[in-house]
C-alpha positions as CSV (number, residue, x, y, z in Angstrom):
1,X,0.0,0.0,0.0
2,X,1.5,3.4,-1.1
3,X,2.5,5.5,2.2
4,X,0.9,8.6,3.6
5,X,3.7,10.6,2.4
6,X,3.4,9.2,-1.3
7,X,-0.2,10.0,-1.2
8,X,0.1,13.4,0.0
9,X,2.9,14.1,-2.6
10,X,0.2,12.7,-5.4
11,X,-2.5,14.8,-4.2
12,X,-0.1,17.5,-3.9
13,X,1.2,17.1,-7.8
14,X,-2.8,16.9,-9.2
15,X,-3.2,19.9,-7.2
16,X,-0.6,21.7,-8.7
17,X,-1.4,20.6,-12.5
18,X,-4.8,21.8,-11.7
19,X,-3.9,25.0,-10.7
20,X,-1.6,25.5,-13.2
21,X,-4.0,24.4,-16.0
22,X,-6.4,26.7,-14.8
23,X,-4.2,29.8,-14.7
24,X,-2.4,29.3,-17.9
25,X,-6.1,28.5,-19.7
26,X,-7.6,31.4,-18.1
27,X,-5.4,33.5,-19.2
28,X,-5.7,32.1,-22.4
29,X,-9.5,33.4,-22.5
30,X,-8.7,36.6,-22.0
31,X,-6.4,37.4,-24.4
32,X,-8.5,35.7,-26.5
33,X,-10.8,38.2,-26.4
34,X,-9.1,41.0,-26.0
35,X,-8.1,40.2,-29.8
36,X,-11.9,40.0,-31.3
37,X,-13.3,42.9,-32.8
38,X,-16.8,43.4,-33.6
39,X,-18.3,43.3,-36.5
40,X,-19.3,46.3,-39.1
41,X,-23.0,46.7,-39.2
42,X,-24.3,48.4,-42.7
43,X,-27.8,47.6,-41.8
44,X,-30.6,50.4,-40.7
45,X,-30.6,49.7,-37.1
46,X,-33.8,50.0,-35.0
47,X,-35.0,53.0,-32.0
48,X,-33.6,51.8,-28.9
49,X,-35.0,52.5,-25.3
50,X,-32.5,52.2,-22.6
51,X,-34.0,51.6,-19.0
52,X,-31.8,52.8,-16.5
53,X,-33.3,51.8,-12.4
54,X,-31.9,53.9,-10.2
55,X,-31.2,53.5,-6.2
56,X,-29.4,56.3,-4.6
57,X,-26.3,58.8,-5.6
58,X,-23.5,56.3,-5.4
59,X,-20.5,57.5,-6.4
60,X,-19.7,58.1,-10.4
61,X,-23.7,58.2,-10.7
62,X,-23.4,61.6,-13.0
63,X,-20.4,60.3,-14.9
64,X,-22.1,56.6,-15.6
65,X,-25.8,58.0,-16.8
66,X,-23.8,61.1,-18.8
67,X,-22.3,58.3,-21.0
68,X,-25.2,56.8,-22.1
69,X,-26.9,60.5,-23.5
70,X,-23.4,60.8,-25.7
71,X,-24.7,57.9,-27.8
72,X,-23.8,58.0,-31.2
73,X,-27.0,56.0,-32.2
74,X,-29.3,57.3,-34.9
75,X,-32.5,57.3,-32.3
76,X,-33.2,56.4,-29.1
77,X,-34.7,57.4,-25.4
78,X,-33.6,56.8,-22.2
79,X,-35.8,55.9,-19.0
80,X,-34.6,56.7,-15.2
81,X,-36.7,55.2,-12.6
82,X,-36.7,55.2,-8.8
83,X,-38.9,54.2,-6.2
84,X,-38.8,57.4,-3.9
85,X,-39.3,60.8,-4.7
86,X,-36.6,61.5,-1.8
87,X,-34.1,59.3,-3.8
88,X,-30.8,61.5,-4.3
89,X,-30.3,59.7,-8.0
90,X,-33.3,62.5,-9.1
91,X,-31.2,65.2,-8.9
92,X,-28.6,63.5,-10.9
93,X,-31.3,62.7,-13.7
94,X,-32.4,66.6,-13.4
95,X,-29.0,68.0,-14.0
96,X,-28.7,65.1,-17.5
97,X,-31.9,66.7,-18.1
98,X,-31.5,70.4,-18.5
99,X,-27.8,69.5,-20.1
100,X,-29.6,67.3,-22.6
101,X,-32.9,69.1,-23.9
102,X,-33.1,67.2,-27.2
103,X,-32.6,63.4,-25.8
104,X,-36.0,61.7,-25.0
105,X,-36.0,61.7,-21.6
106,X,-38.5,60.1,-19.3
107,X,-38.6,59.9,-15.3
108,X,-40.9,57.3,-13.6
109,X,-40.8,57.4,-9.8
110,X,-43.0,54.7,-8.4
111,X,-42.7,52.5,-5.2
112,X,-45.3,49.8,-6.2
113,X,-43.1,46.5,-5.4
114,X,-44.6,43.6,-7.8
115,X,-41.7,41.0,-6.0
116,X,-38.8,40.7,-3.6
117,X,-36.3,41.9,-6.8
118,X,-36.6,45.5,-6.4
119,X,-34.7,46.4,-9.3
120,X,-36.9,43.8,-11.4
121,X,-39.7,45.6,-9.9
122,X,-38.4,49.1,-10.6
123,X,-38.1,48.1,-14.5
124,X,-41.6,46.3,-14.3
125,X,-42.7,50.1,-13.6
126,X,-40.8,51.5,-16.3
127,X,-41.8,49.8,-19.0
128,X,-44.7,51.5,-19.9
129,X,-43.6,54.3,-21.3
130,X,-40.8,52.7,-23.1
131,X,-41.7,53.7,-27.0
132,X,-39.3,51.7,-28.9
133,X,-39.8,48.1,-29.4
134,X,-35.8,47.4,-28.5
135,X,-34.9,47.1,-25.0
136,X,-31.6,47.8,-23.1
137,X,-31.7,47.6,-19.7
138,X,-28.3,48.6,-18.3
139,X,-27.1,49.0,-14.5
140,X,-26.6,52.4,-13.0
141,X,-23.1,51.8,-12.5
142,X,-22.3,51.4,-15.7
143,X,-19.9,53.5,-18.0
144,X,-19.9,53.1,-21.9
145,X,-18.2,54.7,-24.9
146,X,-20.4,56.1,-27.9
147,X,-20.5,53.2,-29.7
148,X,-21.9,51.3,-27.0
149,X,-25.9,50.9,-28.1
150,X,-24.6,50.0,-32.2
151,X,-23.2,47.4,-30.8
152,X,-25.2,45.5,-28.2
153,X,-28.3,45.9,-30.5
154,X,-26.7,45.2,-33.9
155,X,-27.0,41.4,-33.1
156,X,-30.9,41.7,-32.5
157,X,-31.1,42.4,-36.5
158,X,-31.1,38.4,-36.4
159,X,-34.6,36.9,-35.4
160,X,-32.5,33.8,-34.1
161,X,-30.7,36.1,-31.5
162,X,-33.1,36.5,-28.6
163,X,-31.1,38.5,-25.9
164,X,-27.5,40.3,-26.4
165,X,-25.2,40.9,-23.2
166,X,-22.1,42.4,-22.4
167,X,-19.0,41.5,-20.0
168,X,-17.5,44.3,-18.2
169,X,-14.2,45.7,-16.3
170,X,-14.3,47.0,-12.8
171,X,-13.4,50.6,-12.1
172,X,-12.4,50.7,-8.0
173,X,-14.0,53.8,-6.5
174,X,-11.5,55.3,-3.6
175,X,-10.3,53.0,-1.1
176,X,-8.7,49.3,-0.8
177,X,-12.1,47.6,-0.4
178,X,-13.2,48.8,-3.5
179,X,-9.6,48.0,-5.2
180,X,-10.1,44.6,-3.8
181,X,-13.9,44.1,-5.6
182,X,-12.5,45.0,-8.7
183,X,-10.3,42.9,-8.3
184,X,-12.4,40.2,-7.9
185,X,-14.4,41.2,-11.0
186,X,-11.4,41.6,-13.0
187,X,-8.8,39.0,-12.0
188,X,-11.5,35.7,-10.9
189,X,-15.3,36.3,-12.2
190,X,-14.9,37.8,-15.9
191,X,-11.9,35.7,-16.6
192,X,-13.8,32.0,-15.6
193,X,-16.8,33.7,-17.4
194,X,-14.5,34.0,-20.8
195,X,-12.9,30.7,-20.1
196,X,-16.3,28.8,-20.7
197,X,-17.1,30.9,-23.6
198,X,-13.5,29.6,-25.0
199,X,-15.2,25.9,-24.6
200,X,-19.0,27.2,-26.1
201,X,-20.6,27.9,-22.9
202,X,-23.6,30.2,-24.0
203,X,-25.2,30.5,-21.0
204,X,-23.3,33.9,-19.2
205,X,-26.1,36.7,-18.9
206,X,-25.5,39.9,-17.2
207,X,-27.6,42.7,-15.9
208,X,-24.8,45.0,-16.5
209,X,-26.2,44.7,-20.4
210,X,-29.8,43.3,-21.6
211,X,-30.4,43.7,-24.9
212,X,-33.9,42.2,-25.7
213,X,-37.3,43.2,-28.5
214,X,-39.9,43.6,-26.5
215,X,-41.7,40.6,-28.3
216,X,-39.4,38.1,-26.6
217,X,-39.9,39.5,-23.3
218,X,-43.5,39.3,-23.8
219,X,-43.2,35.4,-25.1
220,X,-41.7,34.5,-21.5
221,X,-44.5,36.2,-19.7
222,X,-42.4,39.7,-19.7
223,X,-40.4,40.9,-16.5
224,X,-42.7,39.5,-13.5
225,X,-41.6,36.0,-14.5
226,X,-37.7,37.0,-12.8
227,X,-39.3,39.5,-10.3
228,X,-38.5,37.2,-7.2
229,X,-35.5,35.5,-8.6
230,X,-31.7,36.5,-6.8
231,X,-29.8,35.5,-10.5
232,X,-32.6,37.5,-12.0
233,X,-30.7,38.0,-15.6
234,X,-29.6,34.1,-15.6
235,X,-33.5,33.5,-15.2
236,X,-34.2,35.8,-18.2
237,X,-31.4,33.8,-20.4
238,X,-33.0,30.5,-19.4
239,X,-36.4,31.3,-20.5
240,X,-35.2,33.2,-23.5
241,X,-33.3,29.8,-24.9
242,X,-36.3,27.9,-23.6
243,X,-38.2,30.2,-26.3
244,X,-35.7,28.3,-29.4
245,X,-33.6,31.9,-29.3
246,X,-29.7,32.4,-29.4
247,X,-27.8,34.4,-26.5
248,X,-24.9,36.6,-27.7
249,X,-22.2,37.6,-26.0
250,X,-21.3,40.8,-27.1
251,X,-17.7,41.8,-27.7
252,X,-18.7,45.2,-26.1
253,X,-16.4,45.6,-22.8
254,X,-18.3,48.1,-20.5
255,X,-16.7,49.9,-17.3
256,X,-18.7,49.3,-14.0
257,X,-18.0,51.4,-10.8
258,X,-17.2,49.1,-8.0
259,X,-17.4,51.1,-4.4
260,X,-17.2,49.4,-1.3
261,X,-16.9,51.5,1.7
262,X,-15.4,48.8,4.1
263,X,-14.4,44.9,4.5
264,X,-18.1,44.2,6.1
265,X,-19.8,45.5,2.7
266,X,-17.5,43.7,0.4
267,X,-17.7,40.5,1.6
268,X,-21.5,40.7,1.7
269,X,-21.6,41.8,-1.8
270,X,-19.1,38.9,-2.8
271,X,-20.8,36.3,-0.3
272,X,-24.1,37.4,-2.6
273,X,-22.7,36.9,-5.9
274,X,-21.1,33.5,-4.0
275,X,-24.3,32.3,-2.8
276,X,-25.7,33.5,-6.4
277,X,-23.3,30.3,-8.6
278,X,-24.1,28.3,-5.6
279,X,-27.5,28.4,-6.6
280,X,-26.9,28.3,-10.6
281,X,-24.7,25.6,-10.3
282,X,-25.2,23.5,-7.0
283,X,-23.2,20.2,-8.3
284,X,-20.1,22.1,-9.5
285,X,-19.8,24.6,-6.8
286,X,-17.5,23.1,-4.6
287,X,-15.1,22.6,-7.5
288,X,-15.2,26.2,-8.2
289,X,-12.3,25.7,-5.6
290,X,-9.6,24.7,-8.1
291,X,-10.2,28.0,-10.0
292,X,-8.7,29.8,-7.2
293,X,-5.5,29.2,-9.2
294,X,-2.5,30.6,-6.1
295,X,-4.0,29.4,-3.3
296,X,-4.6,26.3,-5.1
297,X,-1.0,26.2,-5.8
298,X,0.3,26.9,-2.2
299,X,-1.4,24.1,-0.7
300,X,-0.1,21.4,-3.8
301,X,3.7,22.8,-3.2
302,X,3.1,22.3,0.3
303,X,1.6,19.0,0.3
304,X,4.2,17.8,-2.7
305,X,6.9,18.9,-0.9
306,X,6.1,15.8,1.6
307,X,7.8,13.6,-1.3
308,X,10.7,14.7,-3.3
309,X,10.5,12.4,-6.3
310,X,8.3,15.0,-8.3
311,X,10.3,18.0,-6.8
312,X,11.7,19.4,-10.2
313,X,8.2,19.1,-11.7
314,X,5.7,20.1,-9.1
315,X,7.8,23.8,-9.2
316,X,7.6,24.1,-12.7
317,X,4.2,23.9,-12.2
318,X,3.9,26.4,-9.0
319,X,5.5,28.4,-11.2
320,X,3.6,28.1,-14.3
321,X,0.7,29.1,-12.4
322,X,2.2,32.2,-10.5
323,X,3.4,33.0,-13.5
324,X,-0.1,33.3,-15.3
325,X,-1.6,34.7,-12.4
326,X,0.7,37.9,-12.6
327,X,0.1,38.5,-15.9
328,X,-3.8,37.9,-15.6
329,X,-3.3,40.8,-13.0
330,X,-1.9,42.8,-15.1
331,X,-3.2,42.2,-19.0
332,X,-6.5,43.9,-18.2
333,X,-5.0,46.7,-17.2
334,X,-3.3,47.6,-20.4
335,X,-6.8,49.5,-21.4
336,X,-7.4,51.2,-18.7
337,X,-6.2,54.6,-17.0
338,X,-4.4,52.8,-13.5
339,X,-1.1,52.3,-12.7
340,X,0.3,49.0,-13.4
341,X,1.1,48.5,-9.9
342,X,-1.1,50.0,-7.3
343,X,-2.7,46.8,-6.7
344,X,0.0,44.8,-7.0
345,X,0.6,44.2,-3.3
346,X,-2.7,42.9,-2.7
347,X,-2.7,39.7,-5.1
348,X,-2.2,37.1,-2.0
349,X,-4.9,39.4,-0.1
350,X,-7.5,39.2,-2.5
351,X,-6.7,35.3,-3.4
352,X,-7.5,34.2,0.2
353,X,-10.0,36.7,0.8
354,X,-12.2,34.8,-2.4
355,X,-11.6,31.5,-1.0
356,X,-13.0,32.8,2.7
357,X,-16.0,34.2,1.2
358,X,-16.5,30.7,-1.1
359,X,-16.4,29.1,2.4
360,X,-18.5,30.8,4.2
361,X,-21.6,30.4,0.6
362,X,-21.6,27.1,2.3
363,X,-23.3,27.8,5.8
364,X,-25.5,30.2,4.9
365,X,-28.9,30.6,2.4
366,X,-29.0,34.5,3.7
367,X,-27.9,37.1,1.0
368,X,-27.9,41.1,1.8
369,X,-28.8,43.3,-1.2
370,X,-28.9,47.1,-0.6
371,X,-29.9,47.4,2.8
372,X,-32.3,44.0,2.2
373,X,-31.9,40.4,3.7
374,X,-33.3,37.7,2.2
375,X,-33.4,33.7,2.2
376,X,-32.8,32.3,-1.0
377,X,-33.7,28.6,-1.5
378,X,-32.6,26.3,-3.7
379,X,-34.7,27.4,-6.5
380,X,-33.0,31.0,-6.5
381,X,-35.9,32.3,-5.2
382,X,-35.8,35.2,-2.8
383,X,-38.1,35.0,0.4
384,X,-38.3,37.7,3.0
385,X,-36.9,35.7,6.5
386,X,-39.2,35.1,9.2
């Protein structure tokens, strides 16, 4: 029978190739896509209404909802909603307002909750006076460039396309907690994201961009069909395939404002979006582990190290996947406008921070979402607690 030691330095060498496959395929993905273009469009493309639900000033707010009035699109109207007349965000839509007299602008302010998804419930109340037969529903933290609405709704020109969405890159507000989310966008969730679209996976959806005709969204029983769902845009995707219709990834990168004020905040937010896959993928989640490439590494070097036979190939391997994890770090920031190092220091921080959070999505069904608790069962459906 092989000895303790032998089976430790075994489990210590898989652990290592894992890692290292992982990092080095990742990585891969990315730059991948960072080489597609998109496609030139010659075709008359359709009025567009973008729905934009609001919930408070946070920072950037004026700077995210500018960028979508500075469309360069041939026709379209943007709707703001919120649920309070006290909310701050309706001072930001004023001042968009009076800058923009010419852009179709429309404010609905209503607090009539149709489900336990506030935001589902905000656009349920926006809808109706949406005049184009296009939909893009877009997050308020989100930043785009000009060309932004040609090319999320270019693909909808296909009747076989049902729903378009868009990755995106987080921007850190001030302050390390924020650095850290980004990080966790940038460096963990949009990288595994691209790695399955490498391999056909066409099931990513993302509320950051929903491109949809209004037709299709009434075919699935429109909006209140999500309206209690946690992964309310993976809900949409599902019932949008289940209608025969493609989902496109878009090769549209948008910028997201991340802000988290302190470590309490940001682990709630990532324990969310945690307890969200847990719920979207309840068989695989516990080997979402080995995509947590470093630490992943750290505990095969230490465990291979118990046997010295593989010694010479078990550090190529550590190192492979360091390596690829210091370039992933730093390949997305080639595009943006922050210093190649500021976050540098942080990269063992943030590696076992995610891997604390994926721990603790195990003991707990609980999610917070602005302010809000909520159960969430294993359907993904979102119950007030007793």
């Amino acid at each position: 029978m092989p000895s303790i030691q032998m089976l430790l330095a075994i489990t210590g060498f898989a652990s290592l190739a894992l890692a290292a496959s992982y990092a080095v395929l990742a990585l891969i993905a990315v730059l991948v896509w960072q080489a597609r273009r998109a496609p030139k469009n010659s075709l008359r493309l359709p009025p567009v209404t973008v729905l934009k639900p609001l919930c408070g000033a946070e920072p950037g707010l004026y700077e995210n909802l500018r960028s979508f009035c500075e469309q360069d699109y041939p026709e379209f109207q943007i709707v703001f909603g919120v649920g309070d007349l006290a909310d701050p965000a309706l001072l930001v839509v004023e001042r968009l307002v009076a800058e923009f007299p010419s852009l179709p602008i429309d404010v609905v302010v209503n607090p009539q909750p149709h489900g336990n998804n506030r935001k589902i419930s905000s656009l349920i109340n926006m809808l109706p006076r949406a005049r184009h037969d296009v939909l893009a529903m877009a997050d308020s933290d989100a930043s785009v460039g000009p060309g932004y609405l040609t090319t999320v709704t270019a693909p909808l020109l296909d009747r076989s396309i049902g729903l378009v969405t868009c990755i995106y890159r987080g921007v850190p507000a001030q302050g390390i907690w924020s650095r850290l989310g980004a990080m966790y966008v940038n460096e963990w969730y949009i990288p595994s994201v691209l790695l399955a679209w490498l391999f056909g996976h066409e099931g990513y959806v993302s509320g950051q961009t929903l491109c949809v005709r209004r037709d299709t969204l009434q075919a699935i029983g429109g909006l209140r069909a999500i309206v209690n769902h946690l992964a309310d845009d993976h809900r949409l995707g599902e019932l949008v395939r289940g209608l025969g219709l493609r989902i496109v990834l878009s090769p549209y990168v948008l910028e997201a404002e991340h802000y988290e004020p302190n470590l309490d905040l940001l682990t709630r937010h990532e324990l969310r979006w945690m307890r969200t896959i847990r719920v979207l993928r309840p068989r695989s989640f516990g080997l979402i582990f080995f995509s947590f490439s470093l630490p992943l590494a750290i505990f095969g070097i230490v465990l291979a190290t118990a046997q010295t036979a593989f010694s010479t190939a078990e550090w190529a391997l550590f190192w492979t996947t360091v390596s690829a994890r210091l370039v992933l770090h730093f390949v997305h920031r080639l595009r943006g406008n922050r210093p190649m190092l500021t976050d540098f220091w942080l990269l063992p921080v943030r590696d076992l921070l995610i891997c604390w959070v994926w721990c603790r999505s195990f003991f707990t069904s609980r999610v917070t979402w602005r302010g809000n608790v909520f159960d969430v069962g294993a359907d993904g459906i979102m119950r007030n607690p007793p």
